[in-house]
Residue, then its C-alpha position, 0 to 999 in steps of 0.5 A: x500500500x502507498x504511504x497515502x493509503x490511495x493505491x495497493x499493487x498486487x502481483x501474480x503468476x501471470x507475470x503482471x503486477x497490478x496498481x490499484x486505486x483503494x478509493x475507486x477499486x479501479x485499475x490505475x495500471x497494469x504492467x508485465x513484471x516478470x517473464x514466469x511470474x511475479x511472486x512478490x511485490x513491496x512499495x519504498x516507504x515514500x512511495x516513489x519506487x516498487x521492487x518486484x520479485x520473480x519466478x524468472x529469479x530477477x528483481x526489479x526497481x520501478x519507478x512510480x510510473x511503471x518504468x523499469x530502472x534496474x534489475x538484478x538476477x539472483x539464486x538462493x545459496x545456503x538459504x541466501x539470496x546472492x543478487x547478480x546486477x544485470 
């Protein structure tokens, strides 16, 4: 959920994360995230930037109007996520 509480993302396994406005239940936008899926999605704490998380193992950072800014691909090693920048 934004900081101003008007907009909640959601994400889900057909590679879509959703920006929703909470006041009219309306979509605000609809972006493709992820090549396989997106599995987790978290909004910055002053609500310029959304961090996407993928099944194709990528994170993304977006800006507030759906552009992508940077990506890193990541395995998990010893129950740790090792982050490669791409």
């Amino acid at each position: 959920m934004s900081a101003d509480s008007k907009f909640f993302w959601t994400c889900a396994l057909d590679e879509r994360t959703k920006k929703w406005n909470l006041q009219s239940g309306k979509l605000e936008q609809e972006m493709i995230a992820h090549s396989k899926g997106v599995s987790s999605c978290v909004i910055s704490p002053n609500g310029k930037y959304l961090i996407t998380g993928g099944n194709d193992q990528k994170m993304k950072l977006w800006n507030e109007y759906g552009g992508e800014i940077w990506q890193a691909s990541g395995k998990f090693i010893d129950g740790k996520v090792i982050l490669y920048t791409l």
